[in-house]
C-alpha positions as CSV (number, residue, x, y, z in Angstrom):
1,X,0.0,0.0,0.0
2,X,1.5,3.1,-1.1
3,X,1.7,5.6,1.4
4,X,2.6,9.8,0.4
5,X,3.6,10.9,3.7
6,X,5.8,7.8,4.4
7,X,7.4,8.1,1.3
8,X,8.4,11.5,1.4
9,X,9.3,11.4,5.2
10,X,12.0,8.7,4.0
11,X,13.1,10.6,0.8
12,X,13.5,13.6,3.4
13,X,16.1,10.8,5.7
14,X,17.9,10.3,2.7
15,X,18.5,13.7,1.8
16,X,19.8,14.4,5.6
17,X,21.9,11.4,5.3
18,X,23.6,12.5,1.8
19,X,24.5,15.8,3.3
20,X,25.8,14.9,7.0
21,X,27.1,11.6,6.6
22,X,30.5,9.6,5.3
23,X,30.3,6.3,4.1
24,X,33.1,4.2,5.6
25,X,34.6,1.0,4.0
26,X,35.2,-1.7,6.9
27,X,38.5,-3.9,6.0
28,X,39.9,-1.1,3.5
29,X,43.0,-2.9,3.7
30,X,41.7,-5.7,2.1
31,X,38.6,-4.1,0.0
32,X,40.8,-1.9,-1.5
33,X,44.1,-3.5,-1.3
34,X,45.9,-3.4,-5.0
35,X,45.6,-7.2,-6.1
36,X,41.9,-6.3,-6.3
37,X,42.4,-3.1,-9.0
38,X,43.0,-5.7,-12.0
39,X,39.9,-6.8,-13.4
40,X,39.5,-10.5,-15.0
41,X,36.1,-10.3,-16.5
42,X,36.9,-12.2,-19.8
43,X,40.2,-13.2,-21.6
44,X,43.7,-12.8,-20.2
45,X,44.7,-10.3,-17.4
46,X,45.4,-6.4,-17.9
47,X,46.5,-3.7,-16.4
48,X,44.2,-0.7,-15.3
49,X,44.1,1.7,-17.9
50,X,46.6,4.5,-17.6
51,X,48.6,2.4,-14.7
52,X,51.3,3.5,-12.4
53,X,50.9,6.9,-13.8
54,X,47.0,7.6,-12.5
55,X,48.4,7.2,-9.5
56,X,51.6,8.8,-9.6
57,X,49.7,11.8,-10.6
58,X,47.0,11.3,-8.0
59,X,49.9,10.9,-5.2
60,X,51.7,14.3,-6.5
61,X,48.8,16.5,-6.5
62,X,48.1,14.9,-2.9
63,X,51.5,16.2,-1.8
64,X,50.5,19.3,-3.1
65,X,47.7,20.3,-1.1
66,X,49.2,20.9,2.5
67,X,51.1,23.6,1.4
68,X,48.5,25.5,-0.3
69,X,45.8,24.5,2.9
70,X,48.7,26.2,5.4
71,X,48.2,29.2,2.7
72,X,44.6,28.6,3.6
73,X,44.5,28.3,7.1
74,X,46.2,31.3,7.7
75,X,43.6,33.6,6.2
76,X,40.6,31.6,6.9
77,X,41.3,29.7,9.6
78,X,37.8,29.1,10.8
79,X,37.2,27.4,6.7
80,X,40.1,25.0,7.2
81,X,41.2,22.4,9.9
82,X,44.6,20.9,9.6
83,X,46.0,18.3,11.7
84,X,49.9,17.0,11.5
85,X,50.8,14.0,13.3
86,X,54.7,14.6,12.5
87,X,57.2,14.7,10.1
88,X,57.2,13.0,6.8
89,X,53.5,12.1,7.2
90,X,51.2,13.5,5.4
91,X,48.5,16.0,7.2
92,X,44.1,15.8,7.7
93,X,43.1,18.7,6.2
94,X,39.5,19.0,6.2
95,X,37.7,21.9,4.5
96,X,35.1,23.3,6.3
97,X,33.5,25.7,4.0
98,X,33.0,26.3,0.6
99,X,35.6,29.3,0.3
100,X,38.3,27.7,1.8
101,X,37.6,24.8,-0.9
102,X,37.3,27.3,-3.5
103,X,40.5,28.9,-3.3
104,X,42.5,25.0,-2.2
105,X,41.3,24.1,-6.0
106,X,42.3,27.4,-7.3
107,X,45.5,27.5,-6.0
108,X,46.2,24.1,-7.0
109,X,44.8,24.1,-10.1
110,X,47.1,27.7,-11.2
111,X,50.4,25.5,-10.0
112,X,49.7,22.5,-11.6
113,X,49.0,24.8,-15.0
114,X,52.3,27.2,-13.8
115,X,54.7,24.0,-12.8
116,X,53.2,21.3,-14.8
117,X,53.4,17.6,-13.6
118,X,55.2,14.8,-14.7
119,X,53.1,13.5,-18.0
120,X,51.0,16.8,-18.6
121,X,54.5,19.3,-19.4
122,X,51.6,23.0,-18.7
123,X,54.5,24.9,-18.1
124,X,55.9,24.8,-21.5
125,X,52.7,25.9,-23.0
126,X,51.7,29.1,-24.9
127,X,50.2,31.6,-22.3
128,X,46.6,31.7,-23.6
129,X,46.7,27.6,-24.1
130,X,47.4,27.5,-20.5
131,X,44.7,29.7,-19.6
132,X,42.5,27.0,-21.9
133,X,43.9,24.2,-19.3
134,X,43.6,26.0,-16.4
135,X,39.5,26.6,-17.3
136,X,39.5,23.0,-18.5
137,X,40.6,21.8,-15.4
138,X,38.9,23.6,-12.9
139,X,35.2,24.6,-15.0
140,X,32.6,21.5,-14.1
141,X,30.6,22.9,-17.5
142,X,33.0,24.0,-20.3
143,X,31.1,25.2,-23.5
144,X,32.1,23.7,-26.8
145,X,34.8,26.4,-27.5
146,X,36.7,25.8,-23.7
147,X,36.5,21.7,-25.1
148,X,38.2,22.5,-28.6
149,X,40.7,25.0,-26.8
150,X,41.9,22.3,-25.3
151,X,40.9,18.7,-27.1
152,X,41.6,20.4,-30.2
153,X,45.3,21.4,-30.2
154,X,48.3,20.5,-31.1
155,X,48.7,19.6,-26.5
156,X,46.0,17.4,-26.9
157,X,47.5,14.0,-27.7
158,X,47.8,10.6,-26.2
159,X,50.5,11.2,-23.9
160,X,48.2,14.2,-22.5
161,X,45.1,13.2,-22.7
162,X,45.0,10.9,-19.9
163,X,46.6,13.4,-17.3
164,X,44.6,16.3,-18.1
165,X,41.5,14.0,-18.2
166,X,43.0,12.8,-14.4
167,X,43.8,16.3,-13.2
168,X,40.1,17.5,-14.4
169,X,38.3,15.1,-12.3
170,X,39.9,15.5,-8.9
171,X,39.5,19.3,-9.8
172,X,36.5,20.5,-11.9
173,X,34.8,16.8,-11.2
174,X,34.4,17.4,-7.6
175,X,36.7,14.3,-6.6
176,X,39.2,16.8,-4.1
177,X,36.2,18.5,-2.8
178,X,34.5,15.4,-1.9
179,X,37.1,13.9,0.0
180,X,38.5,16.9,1.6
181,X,35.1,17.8,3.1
């Protein structure tokens, strides 16, 4: 028996659960340990598309971020907590509010476009192509002429594709945001 007021009293749950909760993975160790990432479904095994580098990449940007969140912290330190737990290990930094995430990205995103990273060489690049990569990389909706800045020159090829793909999801596809929060 269908029931309105039941229905929307559970859809209203769900929507308080979405926007105050974590989900958290029980055995990570061995639900996300690496001998699971390789994927067998049908003929002989391969490598995860784009492997080490995905993660190399994913590992530098990480060691990125506490220095721009120090940046942060210092002139909104109510936005951003930061714990250390000593040297050589790497620090919590949680983003409190949306500013402080703002600017993290920002920052980030103008390095990574001013330095480069291994595989995606920005810093080479033209000064209006790296304006293209740096709106590429940190816009979630790009019109058609942002895509063709990018996907359509002479940067975009198969040695940079897959980086600047990477780099666009942890930064304009929400990715650092969601797990910094």
């Amino acid at each position: 028996m269908y029931q309105p007021g039941l229905a929307q009293s559970m859809l209203a749950t769900q929507a308080y659960f979405d926007n105050v909760t974590r989900d958290i993975i029980d055995e990570v160790d061995d639900n996300l340990s690496v001998k699971f990432e390789l994927i067998y479904t049908m003929g002989s095994q391969e490598s995860v598309d784009f492997a080490p580098e995905r993660w190399l990449i994913i590992q530098q940007v990480l060691e990125l971020l506490p220095q721009f969140a120090i940046q942060i912290q210092k002139h909104l330190p109510e936005a951003i907590d930061i714990q250390t737990f000593g040297e050589g290990k790497f620090p919590r930094v949680r983003l409190l509010r949306k500013n402080a995430a703002d600017q993290l990205l920002k920052s980030l995103a103008e390095y990574i476009v001013d330095r480069g990273l291994p595989g995606l060489p920005t810093r080479s690049q033209p000064d209006a192509m790296r304006v293209a990569i740096l709106r590429y990389i940190t816009l979630p909706e790009l019109d058609i002429e942002d895509i063709n800045a990018v996907e359509k020159s002479n940067f975009w090829s198969n040695l940079t594709k897959f980086p600047l793909l990477l780099v666009r999801g942890l930064i304009a596809g929400g990715v650092l945001r969601f797990t910094l929060r």
